[in-house]
Residue frames relative to the residue before (quaternion, step in Angstrom):
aa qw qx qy qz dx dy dz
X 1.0000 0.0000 0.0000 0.0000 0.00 0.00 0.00
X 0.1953 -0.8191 0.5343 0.0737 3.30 -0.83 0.92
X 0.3562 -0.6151 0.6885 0.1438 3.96 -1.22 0.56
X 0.2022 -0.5638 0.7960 0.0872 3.37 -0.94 1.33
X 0.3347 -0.7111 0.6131 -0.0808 3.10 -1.60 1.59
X 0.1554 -0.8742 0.4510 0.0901 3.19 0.09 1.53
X 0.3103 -0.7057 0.4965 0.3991 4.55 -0.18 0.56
X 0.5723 -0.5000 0.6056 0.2361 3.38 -1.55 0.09
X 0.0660 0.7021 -0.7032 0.0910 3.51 0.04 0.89
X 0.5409 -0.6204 0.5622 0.0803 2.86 -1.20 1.63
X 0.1693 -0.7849 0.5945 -0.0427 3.79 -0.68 1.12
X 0.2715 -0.7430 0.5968 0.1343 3.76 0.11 1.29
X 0.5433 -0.6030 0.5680 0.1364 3.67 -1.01 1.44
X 0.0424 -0.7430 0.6349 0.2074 3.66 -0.88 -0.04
X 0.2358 -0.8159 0.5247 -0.0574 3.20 -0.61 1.27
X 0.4680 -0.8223 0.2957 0.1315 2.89 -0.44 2.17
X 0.7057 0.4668 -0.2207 0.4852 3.43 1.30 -1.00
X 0.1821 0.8541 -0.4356 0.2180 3.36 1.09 0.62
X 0.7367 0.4155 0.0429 0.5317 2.94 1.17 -1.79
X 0.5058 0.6312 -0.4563 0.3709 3.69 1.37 0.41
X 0.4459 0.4119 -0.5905 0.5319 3.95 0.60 -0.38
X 0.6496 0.6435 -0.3823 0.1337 3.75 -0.28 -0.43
X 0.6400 0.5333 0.0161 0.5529 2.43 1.58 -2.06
X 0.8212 0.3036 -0.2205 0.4300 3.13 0.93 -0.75
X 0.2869 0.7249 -0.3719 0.5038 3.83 1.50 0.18
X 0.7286 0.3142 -0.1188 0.5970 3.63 0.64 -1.77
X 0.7222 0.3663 -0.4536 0.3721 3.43 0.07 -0.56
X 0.7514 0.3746 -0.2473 0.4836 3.93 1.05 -0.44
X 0.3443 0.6473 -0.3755 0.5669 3.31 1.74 1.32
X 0.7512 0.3800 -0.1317 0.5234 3.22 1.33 -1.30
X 0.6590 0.3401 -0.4616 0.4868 3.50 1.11 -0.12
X 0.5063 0.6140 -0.5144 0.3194 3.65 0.73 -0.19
X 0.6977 0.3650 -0.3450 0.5109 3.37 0.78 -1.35
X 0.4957 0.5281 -0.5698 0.3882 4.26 0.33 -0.80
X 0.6016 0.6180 -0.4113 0.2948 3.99 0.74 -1.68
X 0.8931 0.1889 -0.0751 0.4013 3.22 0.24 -1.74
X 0.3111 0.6167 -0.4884 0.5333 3.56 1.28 0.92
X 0.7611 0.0961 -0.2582 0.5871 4.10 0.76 -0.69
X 0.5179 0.6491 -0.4589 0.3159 3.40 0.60 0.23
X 0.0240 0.8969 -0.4210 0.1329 3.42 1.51 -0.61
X 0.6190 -0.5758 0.4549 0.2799 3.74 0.37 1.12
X 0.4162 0.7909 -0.4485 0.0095 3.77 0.68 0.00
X 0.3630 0.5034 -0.5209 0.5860 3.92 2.07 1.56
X 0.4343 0.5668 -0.6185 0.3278 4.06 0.98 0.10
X 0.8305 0.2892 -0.2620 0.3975 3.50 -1.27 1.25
X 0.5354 0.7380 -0.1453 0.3841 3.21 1.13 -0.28
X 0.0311 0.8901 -0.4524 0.0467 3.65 0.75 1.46
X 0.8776 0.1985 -0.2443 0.3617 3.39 1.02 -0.06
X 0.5221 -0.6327 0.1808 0.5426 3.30 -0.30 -0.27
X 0.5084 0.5834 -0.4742 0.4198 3.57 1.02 0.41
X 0.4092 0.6766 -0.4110 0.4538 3.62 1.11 0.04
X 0.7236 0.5335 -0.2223 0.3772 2.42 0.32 -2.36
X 0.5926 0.7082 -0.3070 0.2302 3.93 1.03 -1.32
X 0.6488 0.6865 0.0355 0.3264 1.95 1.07 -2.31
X 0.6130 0.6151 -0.0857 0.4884 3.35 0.88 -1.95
X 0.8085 0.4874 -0.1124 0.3100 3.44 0.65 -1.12
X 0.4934 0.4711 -0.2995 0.6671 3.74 1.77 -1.12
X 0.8963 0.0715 -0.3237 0.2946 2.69 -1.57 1.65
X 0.2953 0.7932 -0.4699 0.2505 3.24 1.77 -0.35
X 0.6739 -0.3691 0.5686 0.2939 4.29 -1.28 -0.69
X 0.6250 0.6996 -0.3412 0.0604 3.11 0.72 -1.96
X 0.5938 0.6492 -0.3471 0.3248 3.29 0.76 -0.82
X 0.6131 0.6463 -0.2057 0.4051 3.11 0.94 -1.58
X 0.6977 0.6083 -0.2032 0.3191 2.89 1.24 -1.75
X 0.7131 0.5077 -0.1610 0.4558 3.38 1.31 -1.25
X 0.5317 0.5796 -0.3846 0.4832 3.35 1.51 -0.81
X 0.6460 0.5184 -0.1700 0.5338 3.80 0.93 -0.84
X 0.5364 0.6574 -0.2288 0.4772 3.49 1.13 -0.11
X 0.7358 0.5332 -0.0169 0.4171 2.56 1.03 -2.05
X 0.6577 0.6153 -0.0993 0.4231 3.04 1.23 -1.04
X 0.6083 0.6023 0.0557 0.5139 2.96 1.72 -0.94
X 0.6531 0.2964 -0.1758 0.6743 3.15 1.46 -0.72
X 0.6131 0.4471 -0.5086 0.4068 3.92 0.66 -0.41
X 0.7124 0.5376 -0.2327 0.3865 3.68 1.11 -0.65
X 0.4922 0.5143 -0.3796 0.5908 3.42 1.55 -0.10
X 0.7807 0.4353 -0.2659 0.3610 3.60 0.56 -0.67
X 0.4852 0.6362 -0.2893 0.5254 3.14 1.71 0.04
X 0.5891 0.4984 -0.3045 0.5584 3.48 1.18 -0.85
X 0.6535 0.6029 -0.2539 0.3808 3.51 0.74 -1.10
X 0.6594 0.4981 -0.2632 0.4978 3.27 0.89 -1.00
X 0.7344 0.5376 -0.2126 0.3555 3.62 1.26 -1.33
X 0.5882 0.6486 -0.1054 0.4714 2.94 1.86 -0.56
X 0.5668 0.4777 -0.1970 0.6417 3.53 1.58 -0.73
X 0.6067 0.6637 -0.1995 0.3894 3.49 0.96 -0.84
X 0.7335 0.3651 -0.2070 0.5346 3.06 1.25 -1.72
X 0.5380 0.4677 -0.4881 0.5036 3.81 1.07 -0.85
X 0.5593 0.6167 -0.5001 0.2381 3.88 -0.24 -1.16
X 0.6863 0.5601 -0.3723 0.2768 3.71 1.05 -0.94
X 0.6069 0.5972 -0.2238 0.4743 3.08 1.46 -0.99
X 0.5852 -0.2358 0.3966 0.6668 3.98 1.13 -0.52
X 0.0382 0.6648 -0.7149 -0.2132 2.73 -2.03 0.70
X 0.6187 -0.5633 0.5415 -0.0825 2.30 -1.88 1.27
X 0.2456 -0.8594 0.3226 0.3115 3.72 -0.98 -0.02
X 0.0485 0.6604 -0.5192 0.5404 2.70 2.18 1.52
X 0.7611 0.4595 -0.2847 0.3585 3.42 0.04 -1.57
X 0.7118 0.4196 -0.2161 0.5202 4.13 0.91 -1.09
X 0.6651 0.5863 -0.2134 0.4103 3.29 1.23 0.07
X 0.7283 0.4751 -0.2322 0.4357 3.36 1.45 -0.74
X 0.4436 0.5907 -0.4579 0.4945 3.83 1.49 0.06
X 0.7984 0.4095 -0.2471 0.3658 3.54 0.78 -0.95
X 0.4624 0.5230 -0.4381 0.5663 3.96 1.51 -0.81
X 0.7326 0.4569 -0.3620 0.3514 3.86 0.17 -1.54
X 0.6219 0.5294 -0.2949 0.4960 3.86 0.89 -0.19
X 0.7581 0.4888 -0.2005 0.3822 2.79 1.04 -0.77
X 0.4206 0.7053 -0.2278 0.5232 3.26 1.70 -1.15
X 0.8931 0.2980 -0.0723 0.3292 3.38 -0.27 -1.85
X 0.4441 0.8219 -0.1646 0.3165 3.67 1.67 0.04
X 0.7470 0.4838 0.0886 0.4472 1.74 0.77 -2.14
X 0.7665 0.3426 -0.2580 0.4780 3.35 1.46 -0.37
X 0.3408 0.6622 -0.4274 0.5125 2.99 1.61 0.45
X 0.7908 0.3865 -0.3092 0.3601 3.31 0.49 -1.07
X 0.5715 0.6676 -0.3372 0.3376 3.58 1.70 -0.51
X 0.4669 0.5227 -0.3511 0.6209 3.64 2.06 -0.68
X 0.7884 0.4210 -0.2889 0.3432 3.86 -0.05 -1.49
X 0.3151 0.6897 -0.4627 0.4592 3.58 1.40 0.35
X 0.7548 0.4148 -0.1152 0.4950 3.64 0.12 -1.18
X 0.6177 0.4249 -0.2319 0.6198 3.68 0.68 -1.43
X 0.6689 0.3187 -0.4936 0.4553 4.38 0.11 -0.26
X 0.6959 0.4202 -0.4413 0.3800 3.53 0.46 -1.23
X 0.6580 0.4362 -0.4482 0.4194 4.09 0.63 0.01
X 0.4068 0.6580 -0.4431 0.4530 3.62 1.12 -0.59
X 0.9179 0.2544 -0.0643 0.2976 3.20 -0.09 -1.90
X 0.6163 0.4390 -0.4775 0.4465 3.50 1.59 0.08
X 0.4371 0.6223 -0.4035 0.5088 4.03 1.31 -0.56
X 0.9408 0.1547 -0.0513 0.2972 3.15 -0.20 -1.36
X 0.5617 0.5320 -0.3676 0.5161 3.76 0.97 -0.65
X 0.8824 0.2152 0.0375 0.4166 3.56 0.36 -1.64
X 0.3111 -0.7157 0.5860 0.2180 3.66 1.62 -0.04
X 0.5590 0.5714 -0.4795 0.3621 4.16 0.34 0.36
X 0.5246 -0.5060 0.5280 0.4358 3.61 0.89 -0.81
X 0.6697 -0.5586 0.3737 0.3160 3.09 -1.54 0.03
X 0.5544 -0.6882 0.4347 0.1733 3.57 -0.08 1.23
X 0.3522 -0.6599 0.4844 0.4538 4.09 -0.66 0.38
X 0.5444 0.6702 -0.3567 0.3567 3.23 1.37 -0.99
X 0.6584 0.5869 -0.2348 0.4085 3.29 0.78 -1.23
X 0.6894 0.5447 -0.1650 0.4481 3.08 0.89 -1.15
X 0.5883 0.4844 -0.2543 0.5955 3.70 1.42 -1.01
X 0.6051 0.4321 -0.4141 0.5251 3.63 0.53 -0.55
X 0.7564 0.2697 -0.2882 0.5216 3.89 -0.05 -0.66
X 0.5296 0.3184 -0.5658 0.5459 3.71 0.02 1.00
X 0.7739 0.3366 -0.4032 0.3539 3.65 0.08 -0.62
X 0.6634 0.4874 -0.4298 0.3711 3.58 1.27 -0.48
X 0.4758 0.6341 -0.3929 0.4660 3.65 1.91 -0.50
X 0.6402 0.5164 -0.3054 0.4798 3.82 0.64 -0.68
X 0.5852 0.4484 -0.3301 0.5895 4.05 0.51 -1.47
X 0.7424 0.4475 -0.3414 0.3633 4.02 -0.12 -1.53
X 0.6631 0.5900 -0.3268 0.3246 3.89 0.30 -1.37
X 0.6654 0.3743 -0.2645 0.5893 3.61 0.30 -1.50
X 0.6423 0.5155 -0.4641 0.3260 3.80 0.13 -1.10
X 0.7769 0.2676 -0.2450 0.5146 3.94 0.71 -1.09
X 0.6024 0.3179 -0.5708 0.4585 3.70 0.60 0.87
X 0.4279 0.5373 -0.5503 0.4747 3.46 0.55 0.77
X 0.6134 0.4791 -0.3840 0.4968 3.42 0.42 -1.86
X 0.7894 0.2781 -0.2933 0.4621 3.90 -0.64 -1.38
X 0.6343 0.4196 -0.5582 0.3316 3.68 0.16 0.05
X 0.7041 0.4524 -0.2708 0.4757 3.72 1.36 -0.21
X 0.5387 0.4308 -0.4460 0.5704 3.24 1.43 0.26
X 0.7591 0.2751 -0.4709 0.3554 3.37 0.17 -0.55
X 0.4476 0.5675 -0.5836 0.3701 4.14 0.71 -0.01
X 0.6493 0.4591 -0.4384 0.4189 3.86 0.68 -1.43
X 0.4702 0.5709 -0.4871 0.4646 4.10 0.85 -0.96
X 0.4591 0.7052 -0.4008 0.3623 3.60 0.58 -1.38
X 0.8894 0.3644 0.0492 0.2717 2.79 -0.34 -1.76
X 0.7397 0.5032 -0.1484 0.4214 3.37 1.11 -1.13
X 0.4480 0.7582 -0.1979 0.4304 2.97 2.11 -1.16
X 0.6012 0.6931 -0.3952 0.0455 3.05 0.29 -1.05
X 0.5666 0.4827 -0.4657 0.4786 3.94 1.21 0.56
X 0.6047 0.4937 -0.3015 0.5475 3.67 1.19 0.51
X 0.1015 0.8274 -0.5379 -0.1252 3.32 0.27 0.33
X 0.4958 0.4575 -0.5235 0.5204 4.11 1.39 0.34
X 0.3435 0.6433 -0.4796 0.4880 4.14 1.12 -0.12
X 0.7554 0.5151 -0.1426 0.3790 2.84 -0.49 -2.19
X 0.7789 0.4960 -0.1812 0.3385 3.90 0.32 -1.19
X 0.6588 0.5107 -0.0638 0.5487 2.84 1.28 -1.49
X 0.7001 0.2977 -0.3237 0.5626 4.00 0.71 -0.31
X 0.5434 0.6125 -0.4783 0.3173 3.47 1.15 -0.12
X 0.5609 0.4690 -0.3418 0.5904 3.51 1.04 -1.82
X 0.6130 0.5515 -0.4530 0.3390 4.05 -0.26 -1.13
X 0.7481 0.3695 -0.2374 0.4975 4.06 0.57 -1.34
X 0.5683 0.5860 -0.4235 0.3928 3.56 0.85 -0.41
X 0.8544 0.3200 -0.1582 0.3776 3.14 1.05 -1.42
X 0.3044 0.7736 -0.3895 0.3965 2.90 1.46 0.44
X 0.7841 0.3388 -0.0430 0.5182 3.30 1.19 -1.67
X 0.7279 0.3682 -0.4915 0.3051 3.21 0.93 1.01
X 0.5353 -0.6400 0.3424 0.4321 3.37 -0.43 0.74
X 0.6594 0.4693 -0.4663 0.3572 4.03 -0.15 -0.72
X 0.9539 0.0227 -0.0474 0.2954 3.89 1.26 -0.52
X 0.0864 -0.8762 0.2863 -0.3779 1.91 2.49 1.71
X 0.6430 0.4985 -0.1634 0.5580 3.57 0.54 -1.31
X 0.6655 0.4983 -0.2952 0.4708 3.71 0.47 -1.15
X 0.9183 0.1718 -0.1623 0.3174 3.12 0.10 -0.87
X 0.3872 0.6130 -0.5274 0.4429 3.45 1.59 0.67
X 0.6099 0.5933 -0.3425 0.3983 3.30 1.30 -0.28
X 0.5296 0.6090 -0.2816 0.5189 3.53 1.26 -1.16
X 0.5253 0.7090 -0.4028 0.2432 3.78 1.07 -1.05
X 0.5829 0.4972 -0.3660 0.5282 4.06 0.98 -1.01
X 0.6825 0.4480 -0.4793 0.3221 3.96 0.66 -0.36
X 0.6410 0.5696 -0.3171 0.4050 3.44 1.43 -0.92
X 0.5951 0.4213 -0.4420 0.5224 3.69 1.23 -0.20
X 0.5675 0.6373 -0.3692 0.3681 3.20 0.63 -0.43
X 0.7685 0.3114 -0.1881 0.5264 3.15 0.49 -1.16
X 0.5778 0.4869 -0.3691 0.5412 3.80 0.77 -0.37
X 0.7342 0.4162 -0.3492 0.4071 3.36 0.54 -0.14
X 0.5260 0.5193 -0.3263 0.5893 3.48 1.57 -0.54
X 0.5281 0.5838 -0.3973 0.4716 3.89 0.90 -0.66
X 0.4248 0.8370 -0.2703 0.2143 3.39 0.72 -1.16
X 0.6221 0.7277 0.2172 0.1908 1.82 0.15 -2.62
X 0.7414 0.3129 0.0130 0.5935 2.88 -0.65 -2.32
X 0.6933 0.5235 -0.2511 0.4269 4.38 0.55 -0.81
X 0.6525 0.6626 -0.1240 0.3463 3.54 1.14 -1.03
């Protein structure tokens, strides 16, 4: 009597969360742009710090940062997913490095919005006075110290991308031009903004890899 001997054909799982760097890329595209849609510059014009004060009661901002926030926990997801995928190939200390720049990066500009949104928090709600000039001078100087600080960070995360990247070579290109501009001031600002397109799209890369 014989046994017919069936092989093990290996059956590739489909993994559902494949398609989340994606989902989440766009969805922390759309709060970036919602962010700086109520954020709306509302210190443009502003010469003193009573302006600034002034400028600030009744302002969105909060919202804005909450939407920020949101935005940055989801960039740092990608990041993490993104170190992950290099890691298979070797890690590297490009690769142990980019969970912590990408946190760092996307904070840091969080905290440059939640500047403005605390000094209303805490004059509304702590003290019931409004927003203090003082208050108001303090969150411009922490908005100034915070900004340049996270186009540094992401200009070193995207070099370590750089580096780690190196089975992408539209990756590899694309964070390059991205860290340059990062590190120059006249379009420094510009392209920290452009930043929600590079999660995006790194997150659609994913994805399309997964």
């Amino acid at each position: 009597m014989t046994t017919a001997v069936v092989p093990d054909v290996p059956v590739r799982a489909r993994r559902s969360s494949a398609a989340l760097p994606a989902v989440a890329g766009l969805v922390g595209l759309v709060a970036f742009a919602t962010a700086v849609v109520f954020w709306n510059d509302p210190l443009r014009g502003a010469s003193t710090p009573a302006e600034a004060a002034s400028a600030l009661e009744g302002s969105p901002i909060t919202f804005a940062a909450t939407l920020l926030g949101a935005y940055a926990l989801l960039a740092i997801g990608i990041a993490g997913r993104l170190a992950d995928r290099f890691a298979r190939a070797g890690e590297t200390a490009s690769t142990r490095l980019l969970p912590l720049l990408g946190a760092g990066h996307v904070l840091l500009l969080t905290a440059a919005f939640a500047a403005p949104a605390a000094a209303v928090a805490v004059g509304n709600l702590v003290f019931s006075g409004g927003v203090t000039p003082q208050g108001a001078e303090t969150a411009l100087i922490l908005m100034n110290v915070a900004h340049p600080m996270s186009a540094w960070v992401g200009a070193a995360f995207l070099i370590a991308v750089a580096i780690a990247g190196r089975e992408s070579k539209v990756l590899t290109v694309i964070s390059s031009v991205f860290a340059v501009g990062l590190l120059l001031p006249p379009v420094g600002w510009v392209v920290t903004y452009l930043m929600p397109f590079w999660f995006a799209g790194v997150g659609i890369w994913l994805w399309r890899r997964g």
